[in-house]
N, C-alpha and C positions, 0 to 999 in steps of 0.2 A: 688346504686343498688335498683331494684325494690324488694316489698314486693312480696315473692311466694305467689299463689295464690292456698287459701283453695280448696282441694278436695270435691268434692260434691258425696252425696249419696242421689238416689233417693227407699225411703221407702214405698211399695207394702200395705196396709192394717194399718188401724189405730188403731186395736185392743191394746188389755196390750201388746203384743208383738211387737205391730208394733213404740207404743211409748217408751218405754223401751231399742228399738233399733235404737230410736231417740235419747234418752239419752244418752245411751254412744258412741255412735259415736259424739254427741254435744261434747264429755267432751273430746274428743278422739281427737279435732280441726276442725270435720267435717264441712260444711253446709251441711243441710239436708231440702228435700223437702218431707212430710209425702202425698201418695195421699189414699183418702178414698171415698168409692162411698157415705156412707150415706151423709146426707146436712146437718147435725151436729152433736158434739160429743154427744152420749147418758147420757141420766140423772139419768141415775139409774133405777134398777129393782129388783122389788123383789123377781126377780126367778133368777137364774143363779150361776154357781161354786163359790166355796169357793176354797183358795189358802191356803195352807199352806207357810210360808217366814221363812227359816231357819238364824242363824247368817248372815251367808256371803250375803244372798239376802237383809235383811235387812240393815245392812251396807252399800251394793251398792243402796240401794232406798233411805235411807239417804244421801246420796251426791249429791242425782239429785235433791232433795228439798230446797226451801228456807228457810223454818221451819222445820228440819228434827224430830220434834216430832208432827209433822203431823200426820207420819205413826204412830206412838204410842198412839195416839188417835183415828183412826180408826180403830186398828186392836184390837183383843183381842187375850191374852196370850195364847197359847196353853203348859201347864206345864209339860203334863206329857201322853205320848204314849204309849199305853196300844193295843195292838193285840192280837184279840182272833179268835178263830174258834170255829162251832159249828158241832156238830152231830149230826144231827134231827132223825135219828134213834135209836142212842141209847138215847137220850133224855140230850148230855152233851157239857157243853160248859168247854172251856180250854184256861190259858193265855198263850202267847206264849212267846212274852215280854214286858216289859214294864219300859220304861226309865223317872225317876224321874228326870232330869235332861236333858228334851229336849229342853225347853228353845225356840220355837219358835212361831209364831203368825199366827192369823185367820186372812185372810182380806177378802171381798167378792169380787168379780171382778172387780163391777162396781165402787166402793171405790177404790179402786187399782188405777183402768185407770181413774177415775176423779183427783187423787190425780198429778198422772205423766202427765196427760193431761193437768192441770194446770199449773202445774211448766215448761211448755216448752211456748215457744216464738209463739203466735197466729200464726203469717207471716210465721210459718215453715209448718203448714195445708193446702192441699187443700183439701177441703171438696165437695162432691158433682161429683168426678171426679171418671170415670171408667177406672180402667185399662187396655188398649188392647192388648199392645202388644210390643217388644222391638226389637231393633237389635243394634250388636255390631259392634267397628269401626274394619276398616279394620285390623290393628294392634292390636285389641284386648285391646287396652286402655282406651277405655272410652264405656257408652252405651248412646243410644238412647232410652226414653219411650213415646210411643203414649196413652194418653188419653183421653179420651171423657167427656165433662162438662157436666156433664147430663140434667142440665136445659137448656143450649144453642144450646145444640149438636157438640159444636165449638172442632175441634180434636185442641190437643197440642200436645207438643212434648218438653219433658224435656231433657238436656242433663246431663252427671254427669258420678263420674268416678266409680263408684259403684251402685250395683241394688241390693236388701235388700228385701225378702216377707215375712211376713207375714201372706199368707196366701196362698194355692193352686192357684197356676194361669198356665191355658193351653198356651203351645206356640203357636204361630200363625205357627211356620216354625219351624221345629224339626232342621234343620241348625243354628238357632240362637242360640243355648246354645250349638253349636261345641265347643271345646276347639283347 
């Protein structure tokens, strides 16, 4: 008997979200094809979101690591959740709650997605490609994605039985995401 052969998932956006749902679909048995227009993964920035990572998020980013105390050296503790509100009329401020026992962690974004960006297998990126557009098979089991290499202009066309974004992408045909 032959070995069945893994399901593929083609992933829209290489963002924390786009490699995160490269993770666990990898962990999930997938092959996964990540496409991202920039030409390489970003190196960090001194501007951009901070993440709060509760238990359970932390735990699932610890299994996608090979040193799961990675995350614990890049992030910092956040101890203790304190919400307040103010009234700038009447000149007062008030807490509303505050749990000494929140127990979860700062990471910055681009720490985040260097962290998971690493721990995944190079040959699962393409880097440099646009998304344009997809359509689905007749029977509705598998898709089709059309990309553009942006340095080459050379269109592709990935197949896989799953389509994953992201990030907002317009349809080419309001037909293609019929059900």
């Amino acid at each position: 008997m032959g070995e069945k052969k893994k399901a593929k998932a083609v992933i829209v956006g290489g963002s924390t979200a786009g490699v995160s749902c490269a993770h666990a679909l990898i962990s999930a048995g997938w092959d996964v094809v990540v496409l991202e227009k920039s030409s390489q993964p970003p190196r960090g920035s001194p501007t951009g979101a901070g993440l709060a990572l509760d238990r359970q998020a932390i735990n699932i980013i610890d299994s996608w690591l090979p040193q799961p105390q990675l995350l614990q050296q890049t992030t910092l503790p956040l101890t203790i959740d304190q919400n307040q509100t103010a009234d700038g009329e009447k000149e007062a401020s008030r807490i509303l709650t505050r749990d000494e026992d929140f127990n979860f962690r700062a990471a910055h974004w681009a720490d985040l997605h260097g962290l998971l960006y690493n721990a995944l297998p190079a040959e699962v990126f393409l880097w440099g490609h646009l998304y344009l557009s997809f359509r689905t098979s007749g029977d509705k089991t598998s898709v089709t994605v059309e990309a553009k290499a942006l340095q080459t202009e050379e269109i592709i066309e990935i197949n896989g039985d799953l389509l994953c974004c992201s990030r907002w992408m317009p349809l080419s045909n309001p037909k293609d995401f019929s059900t």
